[in-house]
N, C-alpha and C positions, 0 to 999 in steps of 0.2 A: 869749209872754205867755199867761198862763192865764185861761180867758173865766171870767167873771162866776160863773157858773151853777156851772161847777166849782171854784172856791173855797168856794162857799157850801157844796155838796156835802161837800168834803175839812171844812172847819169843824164843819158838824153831824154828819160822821161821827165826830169828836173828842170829841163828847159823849160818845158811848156807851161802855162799860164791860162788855167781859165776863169773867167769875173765870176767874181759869186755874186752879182748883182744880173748877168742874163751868160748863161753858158755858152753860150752861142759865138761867145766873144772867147776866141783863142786869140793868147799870143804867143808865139816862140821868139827866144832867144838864140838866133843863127848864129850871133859872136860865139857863144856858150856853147853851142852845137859844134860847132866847126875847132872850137878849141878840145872841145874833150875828144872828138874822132881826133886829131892828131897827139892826145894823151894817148891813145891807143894804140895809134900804129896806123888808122885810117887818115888817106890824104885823096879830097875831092875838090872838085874844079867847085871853089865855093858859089858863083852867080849862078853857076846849072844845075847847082843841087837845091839851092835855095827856091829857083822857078819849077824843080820839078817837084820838089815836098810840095810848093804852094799848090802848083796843079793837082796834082794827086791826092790832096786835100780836097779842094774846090771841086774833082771829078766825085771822089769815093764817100766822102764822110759829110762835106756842108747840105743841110737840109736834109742828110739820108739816114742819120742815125742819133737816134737819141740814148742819151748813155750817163752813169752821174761823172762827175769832171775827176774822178780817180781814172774810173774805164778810159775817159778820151784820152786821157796823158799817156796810157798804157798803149792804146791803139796806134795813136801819133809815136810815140818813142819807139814801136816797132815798127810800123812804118820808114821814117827816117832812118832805120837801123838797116834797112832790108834796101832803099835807096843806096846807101852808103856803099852796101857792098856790091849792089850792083855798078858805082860810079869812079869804084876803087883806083886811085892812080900809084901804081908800083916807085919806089922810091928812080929805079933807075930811069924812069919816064921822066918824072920829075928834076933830076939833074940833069937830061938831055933837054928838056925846057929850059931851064937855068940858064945853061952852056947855050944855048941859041940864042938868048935875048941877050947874054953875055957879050956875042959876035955879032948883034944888030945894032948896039950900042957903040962897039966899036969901030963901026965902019961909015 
């Protein structure tokens, strides 16, 4: 049986996309991203997790490492996986956001 952690791993590594015509070219799929952390039980503020993957790409890995496009998917899906939890928002956060814009709406 494959633990928890590594399914979510293999899934967010499926986001990524690199061109087999110049590697260099990632793409991720953040819909896809942000839908599977919430299969899981992860909930992130999606605009600040999507600028900070991007940065933390753009700091760590563009122009610094050459790798073939299995390794980057792996690198990036930990990456983003290790984000996540750093960016974690508790469910009961989340219904007190709810409930506040709830009462901004109404007023």
């Amino acid at each position: 049986m494959i633990h928890t952690q590594r399914r979510l791993l293999n899934r967010l590594e499926t986001c990524v996309r690199v061109s087999r015509s110049d590697e260099s070219e990632i793409h991720i799929d953040f819909d896809t991203v942000l839908r599977t952390l919430l299969e899981f039980g992860v909930t992130v503020p999606p605009r600040q997790f999507e600028d900070t993957v991007e940065s933390l790409l753009n700091e760590k890995i563009v122009g610094k490492i050459e790798a073939n496009p299995t390794a980057i998917k792996i690198i990036i899906g930990k990456l983003m996986y290790d984000v996540s939890a750093r960016m974690a928002i508790s469910s009961v956060e989340v219904l007190k956001h709810k409930l506040k814009m709830d009462e901004s709406q109404e007023s």
